[in-house]
N, C-alpha and C positions, 0 to 999 in steps of 0.2 A: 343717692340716686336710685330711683325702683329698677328693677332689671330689666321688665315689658317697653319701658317708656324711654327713648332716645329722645336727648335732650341738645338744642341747638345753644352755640357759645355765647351768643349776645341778647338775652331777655333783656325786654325794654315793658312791654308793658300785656296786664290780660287781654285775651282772645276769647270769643265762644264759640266751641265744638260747632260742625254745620250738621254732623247727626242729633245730640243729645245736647242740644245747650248750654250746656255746661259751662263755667266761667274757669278759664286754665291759664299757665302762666304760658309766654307765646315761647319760652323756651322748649316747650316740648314739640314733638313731630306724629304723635299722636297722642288720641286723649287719653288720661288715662283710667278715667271714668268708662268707657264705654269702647275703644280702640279705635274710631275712628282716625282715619291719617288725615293730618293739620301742615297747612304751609306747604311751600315752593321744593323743600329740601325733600321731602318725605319717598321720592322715586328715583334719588341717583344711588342711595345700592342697593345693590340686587336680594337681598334678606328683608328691608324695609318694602321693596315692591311686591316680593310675595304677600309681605302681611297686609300691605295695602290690597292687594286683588283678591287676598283673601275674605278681608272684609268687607269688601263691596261684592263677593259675590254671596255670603252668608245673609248682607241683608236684604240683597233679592229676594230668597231663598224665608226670609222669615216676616216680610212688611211687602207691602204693594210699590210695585217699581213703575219706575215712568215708562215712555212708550218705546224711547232710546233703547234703554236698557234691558226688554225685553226683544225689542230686535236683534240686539247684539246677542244676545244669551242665543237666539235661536240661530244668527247665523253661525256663530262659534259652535252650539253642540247640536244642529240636526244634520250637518255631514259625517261627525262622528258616530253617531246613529246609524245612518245610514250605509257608513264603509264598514263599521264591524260587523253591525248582521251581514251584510255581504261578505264577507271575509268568513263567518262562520259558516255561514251558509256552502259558501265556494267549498268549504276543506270536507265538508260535509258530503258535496255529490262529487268532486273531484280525489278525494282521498290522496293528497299531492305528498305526503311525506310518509316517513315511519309511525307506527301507531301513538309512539311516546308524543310527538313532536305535532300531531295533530290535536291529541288530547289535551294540550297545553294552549295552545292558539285558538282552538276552538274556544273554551272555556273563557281566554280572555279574552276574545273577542264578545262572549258574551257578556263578561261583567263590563266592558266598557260601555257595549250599548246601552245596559241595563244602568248604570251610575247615570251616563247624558240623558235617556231619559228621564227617570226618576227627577232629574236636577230640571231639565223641560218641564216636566211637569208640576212640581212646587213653585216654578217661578209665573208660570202661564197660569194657573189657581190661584195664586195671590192678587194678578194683576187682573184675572175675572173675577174676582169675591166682591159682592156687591158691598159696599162701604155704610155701615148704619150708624145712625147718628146714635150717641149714646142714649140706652134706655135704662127707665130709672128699676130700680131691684124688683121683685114680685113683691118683695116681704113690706116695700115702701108705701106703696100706692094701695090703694081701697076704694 
């Protein structure tokens, strides 16, 4: 048994991956060609759910996502956006704690903003990138 790949007790017969195709035996709960998570079982525990939302949120983040699923990216990370700068901002004209204790909040208030955007933004460029039909090499055509 690989160590990545959780495997289900009753293999009956192959399955193919719905990201990469792949032809897999239906024992597994992800693929293990590519990670994608396979079957019903793949989100009752809690170590299998991270790696599932993990990998749906990486392949946002590197392919063109449906319209869903850029909504959801956006309602999920532009409050976060929007509460840390505020939150940074706040300790900033308010100065509400000890210097240490601001220095700390401040900052991660800022890298949180700065990750949900960042993450906003590769997924919102992926899903405006105009899609080209494949063109043949330079070195091909004459």
């Amino acid at each position: 048994m690989e160590r990545d790949s959780y495997r289900l007790d009753n293999p009956t017969e192959d399955v193919f991956c719905p990201s990469c195709s792949s032809s897999i035996d239906q024992k597994y709960t992800f693929c293990p060609t590519c990670g994608a998570p396979i079957g019903p079982l793949t989100n009752l525990d809690p170590v299998q759910t991270i790696r599932a939302e993990g990998f749906l949120l990486q392949k946002a983040t590197e392919t063109r996502p449906k319209v869903i699923v850029l909504v959801g990216i956006w309602i999920l990370n532009f409050p976060v956006v929007v509460v840390a700068v505020w939150l940074s901002i706040s300790i900033v004209i308010n100065r509400v704690g000890p210097g240490a204790a601001d220095f700390v909040f401040f900052w991660s208030g800022v890298l949180i903003a700065y990750i949900a955007a960042v993450f906003l933004f590769k997924v919102t460029r992926n899903y405006l990138k105009p899609t080209n039909p494949e063109r043949p090499h330079p070195q091909t055509t004459k």
